[in-house]
C-alpha positions in Angstrom: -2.7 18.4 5.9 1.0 17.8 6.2 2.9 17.2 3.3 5.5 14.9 4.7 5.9 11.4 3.3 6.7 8.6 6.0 10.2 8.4 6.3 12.2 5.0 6.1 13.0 5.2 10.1 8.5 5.5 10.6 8.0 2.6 8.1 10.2 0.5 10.0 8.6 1.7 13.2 5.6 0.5 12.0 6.8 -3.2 11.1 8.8 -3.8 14.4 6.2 -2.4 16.8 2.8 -3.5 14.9 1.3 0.6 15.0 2.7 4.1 14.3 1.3 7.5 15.6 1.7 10.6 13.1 1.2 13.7 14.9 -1.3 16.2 14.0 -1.7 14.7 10.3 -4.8 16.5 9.9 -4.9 20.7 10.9 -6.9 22.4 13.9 -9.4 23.8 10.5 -9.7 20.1 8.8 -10.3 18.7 12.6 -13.0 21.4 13.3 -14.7 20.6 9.8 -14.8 16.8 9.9 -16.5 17.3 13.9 -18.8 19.7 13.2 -19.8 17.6 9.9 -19.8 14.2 12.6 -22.3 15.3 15.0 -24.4 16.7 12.4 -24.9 14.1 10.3 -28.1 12.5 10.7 -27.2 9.6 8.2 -24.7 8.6 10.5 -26.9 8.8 13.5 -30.0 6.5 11.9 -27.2 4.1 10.9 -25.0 3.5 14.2 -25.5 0.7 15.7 -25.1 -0.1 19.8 -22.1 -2.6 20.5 -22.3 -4.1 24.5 -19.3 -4.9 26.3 -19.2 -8.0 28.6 -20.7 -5.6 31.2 -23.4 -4.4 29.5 -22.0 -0.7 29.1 -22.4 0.1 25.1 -20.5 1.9 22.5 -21.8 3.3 19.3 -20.5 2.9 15.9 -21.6 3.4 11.8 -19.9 2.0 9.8 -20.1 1.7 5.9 -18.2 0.3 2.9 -18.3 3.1 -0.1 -16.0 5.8 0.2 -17.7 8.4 -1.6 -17.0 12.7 -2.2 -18.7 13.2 1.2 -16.2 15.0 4.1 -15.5 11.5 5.6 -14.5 9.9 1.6 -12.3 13.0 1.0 -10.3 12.3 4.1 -10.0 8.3 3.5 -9.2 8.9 -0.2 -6.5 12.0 0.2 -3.3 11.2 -1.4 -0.9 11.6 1.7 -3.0 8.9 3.8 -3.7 6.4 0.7 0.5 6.7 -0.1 1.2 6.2 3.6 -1.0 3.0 3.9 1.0 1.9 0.8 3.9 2.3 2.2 3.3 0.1 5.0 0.8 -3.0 3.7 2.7 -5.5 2.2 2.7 -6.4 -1.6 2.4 -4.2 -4.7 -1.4 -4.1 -5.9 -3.8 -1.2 -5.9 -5.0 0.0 -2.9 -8.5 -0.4 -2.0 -11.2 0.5 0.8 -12.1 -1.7 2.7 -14.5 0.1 5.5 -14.7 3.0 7.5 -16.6 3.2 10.8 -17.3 6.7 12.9 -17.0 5.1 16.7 -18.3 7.1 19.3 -17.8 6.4 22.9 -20.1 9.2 24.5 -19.5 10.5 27.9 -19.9 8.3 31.2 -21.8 5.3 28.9 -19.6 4.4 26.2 -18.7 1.2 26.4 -14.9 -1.0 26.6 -14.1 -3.1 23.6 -12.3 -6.6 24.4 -9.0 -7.2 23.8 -8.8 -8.2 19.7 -7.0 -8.5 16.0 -9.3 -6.8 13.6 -8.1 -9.5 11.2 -9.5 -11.8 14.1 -13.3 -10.7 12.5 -11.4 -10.4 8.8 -10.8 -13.9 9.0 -14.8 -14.8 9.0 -14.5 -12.8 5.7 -11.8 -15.5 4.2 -9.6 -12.5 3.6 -6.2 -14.9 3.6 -3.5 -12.4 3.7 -3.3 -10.1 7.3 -0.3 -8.6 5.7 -2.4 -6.8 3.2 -4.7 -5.4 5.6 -4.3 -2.8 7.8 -6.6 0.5 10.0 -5.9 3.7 10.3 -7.8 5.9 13.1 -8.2 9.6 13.0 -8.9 11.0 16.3 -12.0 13.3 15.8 -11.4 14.4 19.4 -8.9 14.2 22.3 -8.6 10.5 23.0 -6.6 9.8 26.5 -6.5 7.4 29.6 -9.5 9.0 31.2 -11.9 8.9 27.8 -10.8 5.0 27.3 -8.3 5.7 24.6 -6.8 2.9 22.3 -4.6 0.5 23.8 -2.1 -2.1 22.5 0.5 -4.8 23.0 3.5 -3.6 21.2 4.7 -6.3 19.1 1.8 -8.9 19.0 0.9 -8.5 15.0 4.1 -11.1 15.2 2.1 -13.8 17.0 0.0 -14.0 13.9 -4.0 -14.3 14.7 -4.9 -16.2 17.4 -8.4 -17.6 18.3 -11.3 -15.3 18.7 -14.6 -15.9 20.9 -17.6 -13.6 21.9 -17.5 -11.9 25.2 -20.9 -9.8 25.6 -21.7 -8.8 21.4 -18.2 -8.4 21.0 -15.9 -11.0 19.6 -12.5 -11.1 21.4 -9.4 -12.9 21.3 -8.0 -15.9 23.5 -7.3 -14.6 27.1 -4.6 -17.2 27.3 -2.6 -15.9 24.6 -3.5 -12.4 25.4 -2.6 -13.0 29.3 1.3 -14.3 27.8 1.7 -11.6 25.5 0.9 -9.2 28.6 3.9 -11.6 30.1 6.5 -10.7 27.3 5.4 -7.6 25.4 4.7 -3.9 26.1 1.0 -2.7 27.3 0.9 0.8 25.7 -1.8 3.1 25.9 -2.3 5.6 22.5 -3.1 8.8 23.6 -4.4 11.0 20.9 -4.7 14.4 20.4 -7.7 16.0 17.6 -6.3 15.5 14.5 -3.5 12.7 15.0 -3.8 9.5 13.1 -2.9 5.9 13.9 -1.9 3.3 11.5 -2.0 -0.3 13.2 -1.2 -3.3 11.7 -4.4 -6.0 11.2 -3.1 -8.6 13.7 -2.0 -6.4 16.7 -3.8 -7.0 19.7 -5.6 -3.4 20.8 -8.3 -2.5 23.2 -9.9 0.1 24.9 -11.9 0.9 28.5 -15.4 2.5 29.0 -15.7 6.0 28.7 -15.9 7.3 32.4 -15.1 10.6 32.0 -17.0 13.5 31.0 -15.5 14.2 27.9 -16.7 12.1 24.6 -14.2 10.0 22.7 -14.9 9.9 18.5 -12.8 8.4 16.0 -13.1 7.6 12.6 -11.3 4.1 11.4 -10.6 3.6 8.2 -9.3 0.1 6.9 -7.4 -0.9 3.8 -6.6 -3.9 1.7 -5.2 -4.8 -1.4 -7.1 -5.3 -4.2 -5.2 -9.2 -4.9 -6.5 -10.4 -1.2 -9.8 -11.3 -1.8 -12.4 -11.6 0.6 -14.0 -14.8 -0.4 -17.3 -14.7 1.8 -17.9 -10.8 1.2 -20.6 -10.0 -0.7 -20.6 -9.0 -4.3 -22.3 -5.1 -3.0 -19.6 -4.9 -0.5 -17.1 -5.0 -3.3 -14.9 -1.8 -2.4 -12.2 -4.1 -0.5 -10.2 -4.8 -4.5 -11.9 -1.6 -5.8 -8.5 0.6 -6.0 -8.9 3.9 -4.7 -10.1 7.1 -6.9 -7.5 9.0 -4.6 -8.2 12.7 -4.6 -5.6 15.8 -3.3 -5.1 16.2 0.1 -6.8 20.0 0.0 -10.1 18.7 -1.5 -10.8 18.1 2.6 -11.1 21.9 3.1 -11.5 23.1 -0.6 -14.4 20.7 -2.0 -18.3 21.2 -1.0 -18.7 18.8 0.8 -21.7 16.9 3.1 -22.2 14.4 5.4 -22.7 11.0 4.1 -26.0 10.1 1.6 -28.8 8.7 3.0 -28.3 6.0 -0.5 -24.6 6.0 -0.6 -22.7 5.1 1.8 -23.7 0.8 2.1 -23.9 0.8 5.7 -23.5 -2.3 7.6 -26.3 -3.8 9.2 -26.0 -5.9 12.3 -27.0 -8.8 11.6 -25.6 -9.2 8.4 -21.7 -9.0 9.8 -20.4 -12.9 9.5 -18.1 -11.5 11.9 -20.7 -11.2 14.7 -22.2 -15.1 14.1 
């Protein structure tokens, strides 16, 4: 990985617009591992679960709450991303992990995801403080206009969270205040090469199209907190969200042995468990 720290001028980036993009954050050898080590993983596979849009098109996506020593834990725990999410979260408390999903939107089938705030599901956790929450995505492989890459309204973390309803199994925000921010704000679409990262801010509105192209779209997403915003409705096993960190050196990536994620381990959300999807 890089070594560079964000700079001042990137911090305040991130604050003004809601998201930043870091250009190739992780190498073409750390890209190639944390692939090879996604598609292989049958853990991952068992676990996903199948997301429809409001058209009936679905996308895939595992997602757990451990951060263990496996290829995926190394990356989510590596100094230079935990000290960038500092950076940017509001307040002064540990950092913790919150969740990390592996979404993959396969080729010609993978499914759109409605316009939303991720702090619009947080919410349904009584997490009280958006500020303190934040993703980061790691493209896993190209992600562009054609693949149905991430898209957001520049800006609209500053309208603070605004109502949230299910459209197909997902759970989406207003269309009347998406529809004015649309009127006011930037539309911006975040195409990715392997290898860059995203941070975006918890109450910025983002979505992304179907998959109509030939070429698959997988990211992992990785969400933080700090460990004083409690989630009041989370459950006592999914207590990694005011767990700080065990942070680990940016080469253990590459260096450690490392696996794909334990059958045991990893605390993998089930469906119908997710008080954000009732």
């Amino acid at each position: 990985m890089t070594k560079q720290p964000l700079t001042p001028a990137q911090i305040q980036q991130y604050h003004e617009d809601g998201f930043l993009v870091i250009r190739s954050f992780l190498n073409a050898e750390e890209v190639e591992k944390l692939y090879n080590v996604a598609i292989d993983d049958s853990t991952i596979s068992k676990h996903a679960i199948n997301v429809n849009d409001s058209s009936g098109k679905r996308s895939k996506l595992s997602l757990w709450y451990k951060s263990g020593n496996d290829v995926f834990g190394l990356l989510t725990r590596s100094k230079q991303l935990v000290d960038s999410v500092d950076k940017l979260l509001d307040g002064n408390a540990a950092v913790c992990h919150f969740h990390s999903k592996l979404m993959q939107k396969e080729p010609r089938v993978g499914g759109a995801w409605e316009w939303h705030q991720d702090y619009g599901y947080w919410y349904k956790n009584e997490f009280l403080l958006p500020e303190q929450m934040m993703s980061v995505m790691v493209a896993v492989t190209d992600a562009n206009k054609a693949n149905g890459c991430l898209q957001v309204i520049k800006g609209s973390h500053k309208m603070g969270r605004v109502e949230h309803g299910f459209s197909g199994e997902q759970v989406g925000a207003s269309q009347r205040y998406v529809d004015l921010s649309l009127k006011t704000m930037e539309h911006v679409f975040v195409e990715l090469k392997a290898g860059d990262v995203l941070f975006f801010h918890s109450n910025i509105l983002h979505r992304s199209e179907a998959n109509l192209s030939d070429s698959p779209r997988w990211s992992m997403i990785s969400c933080y907190n700090r460990s004083t915003n409690i989630g009041y409705s989370e459950s006592s096993s999914n207590s990694s969200s005011i767990e700080p960190i065990d942070v680990v050196p940016n080469e253990a990536l590459l260096e450690w042995e490392t696996a794909g994620l334990a059958e045991d381990g990893a605390d993998f959300l089930r469906k119908e468990a997710d008080v954000a999807l009732k």
